[in-house]
N, C-alpha and C positions, 0 to 999 in steps of 0.2 A: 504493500500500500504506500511505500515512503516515496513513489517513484510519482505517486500521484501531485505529489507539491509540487511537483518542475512545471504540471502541465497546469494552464488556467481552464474553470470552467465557463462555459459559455451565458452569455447573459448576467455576469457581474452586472452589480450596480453603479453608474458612474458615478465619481466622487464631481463635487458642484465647486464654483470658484465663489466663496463664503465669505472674501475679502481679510480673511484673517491675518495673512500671510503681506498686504498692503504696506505694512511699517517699516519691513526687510529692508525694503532697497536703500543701501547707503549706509549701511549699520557696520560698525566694526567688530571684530570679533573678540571676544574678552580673554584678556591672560590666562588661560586656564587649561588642565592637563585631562586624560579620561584614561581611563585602563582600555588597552589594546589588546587586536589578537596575535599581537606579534609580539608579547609577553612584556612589553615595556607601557610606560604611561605617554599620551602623545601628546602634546603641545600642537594645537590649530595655527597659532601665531610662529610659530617657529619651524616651519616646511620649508623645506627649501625648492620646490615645486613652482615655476608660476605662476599656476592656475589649479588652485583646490578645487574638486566636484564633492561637496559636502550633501550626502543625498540623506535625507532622517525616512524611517520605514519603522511600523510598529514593530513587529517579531516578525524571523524566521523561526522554526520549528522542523522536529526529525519525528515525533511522536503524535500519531494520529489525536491519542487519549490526551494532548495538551494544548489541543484547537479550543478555544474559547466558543463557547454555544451561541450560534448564529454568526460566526466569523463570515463566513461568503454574504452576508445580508449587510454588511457595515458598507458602506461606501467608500474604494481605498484602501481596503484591509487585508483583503488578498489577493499575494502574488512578491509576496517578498524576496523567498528562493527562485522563483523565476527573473527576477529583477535583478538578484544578487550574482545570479550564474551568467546574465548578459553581461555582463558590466566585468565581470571576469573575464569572459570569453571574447572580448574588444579592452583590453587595457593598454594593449600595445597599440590599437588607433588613439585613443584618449593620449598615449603618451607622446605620439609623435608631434601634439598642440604643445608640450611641458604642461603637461597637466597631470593631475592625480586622483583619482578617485578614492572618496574616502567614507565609509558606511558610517549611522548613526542612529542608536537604537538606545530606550532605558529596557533592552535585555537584560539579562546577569553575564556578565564575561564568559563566566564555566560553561555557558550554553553558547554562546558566539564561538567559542573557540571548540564547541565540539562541533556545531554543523560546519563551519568553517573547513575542518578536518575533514569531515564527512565530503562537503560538497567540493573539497578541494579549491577553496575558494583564494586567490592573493593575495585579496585587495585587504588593506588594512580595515578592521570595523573597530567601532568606538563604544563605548558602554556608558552611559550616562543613564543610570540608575533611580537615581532620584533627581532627573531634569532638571539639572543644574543651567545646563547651558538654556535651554528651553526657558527657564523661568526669565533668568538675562534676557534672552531675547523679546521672546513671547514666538517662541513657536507653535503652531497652531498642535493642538491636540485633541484627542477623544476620549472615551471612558469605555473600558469595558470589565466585567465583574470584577467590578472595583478596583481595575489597576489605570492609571494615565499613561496611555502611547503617544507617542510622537505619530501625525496625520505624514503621510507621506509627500515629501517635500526637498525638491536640491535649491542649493544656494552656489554660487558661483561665487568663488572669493579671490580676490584678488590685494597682495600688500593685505591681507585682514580686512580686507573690504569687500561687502557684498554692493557685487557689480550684478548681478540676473538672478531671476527666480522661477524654476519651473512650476507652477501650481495652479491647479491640480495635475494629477500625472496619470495619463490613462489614455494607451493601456501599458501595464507596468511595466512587458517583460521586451516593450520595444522604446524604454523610456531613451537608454542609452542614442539611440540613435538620434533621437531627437538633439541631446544633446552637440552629440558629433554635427549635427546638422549644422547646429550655431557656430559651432567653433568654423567650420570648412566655413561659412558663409563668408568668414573675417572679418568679425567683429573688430572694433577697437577695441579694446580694454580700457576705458577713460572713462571719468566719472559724466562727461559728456555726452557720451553713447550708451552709457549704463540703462538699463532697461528692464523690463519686467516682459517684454513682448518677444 
């Protein structure tokens, strides 16, 4: 059954543009560190990367028995490990922009770092637990049997500056290209052309 997460079902519900996400553009990013899955804590502000792809996504998951009840009904909610495996499987297009992609979930690390393993995944993900960053910002979020997820959301940073925001993101497991799209498009990176569009 674990093979069933890769694939999306059809007739998801689309996630809406709910304006939450509106205050991003132009925001810096705050000094602050998160437990990785590449066993070190990571500083956002200190990448040496030119172009961070900071994507937030509630959970991936490897245990059927730890899908939250009504998860395909949330708008947004599923299609994490299909998102996560794209964005894997194009890191070397993302890279040839000097860009990085970098996951962001209030997972638990112990579970990032095993599907991680599992999916063979390389991209660095980030663990913000008790939404730390999320509260700094005001990233948009949901509720579900009682825990606060991060809504599914990239931020483009640039110098710790968020220059674009993709949001809402749909459908999840072709979000990557989209991204690719803007970059090939050649954008400037300047607070001039910075954009949300």
């Amino acid at each position: 059954m674990e093979d069933d997460f890769i694939t999306l079902p059809e007739n998801l519900p689309r996630p809406i543009d709910d304006g939450t996400s509106d205050h991003l553009l132009g925001m810096i990013i705050p000094d602050m560190a998160f437990p990785s899955t590449d066993g070190t804590k990571l500083n956002l502000t200190k990448n040496d990367a030119s172009i961070i792809i900071l994507y937030f996504f509630p959970m991936m998951y490897l245990d059927e028995k730890k899908i939250p009840s009504g998860w395909n009904d949330i708008p947004g909610a599923r299609g994490c490990t299909p998102q996560n495996i794209e964005i894997n499987n194009h890191a070397d297009d993302l890279l040839k922009y000097d860009t990085v992609p970098i996951g962001f979930t209030t997972q638990l690390i112990d579970e990032l770092l095993e599907v991680s393993s599992k999916r063979r995944l390389n991209q660095t993900i980030l663990s913000d637990e008790n939404l730390e960053l999320g509260k700094k910002l005001g990233i948009p979020t949901f509720q579900v049997e009682n825990k606060t997820m991060y809504k599914r959301i990239t931020l483009i940073i640039k110098k710790s500056k968020i220059i674009k925001i993709f949001y809402p993101i749909f459908p999840r497991d072709k979000h990557v290209f989209e991204v690719l799209k803007w970059l090939e498009d050649g954008v400037v990176f300047d607070e001039k052309n910075s954009s949300t569009k």
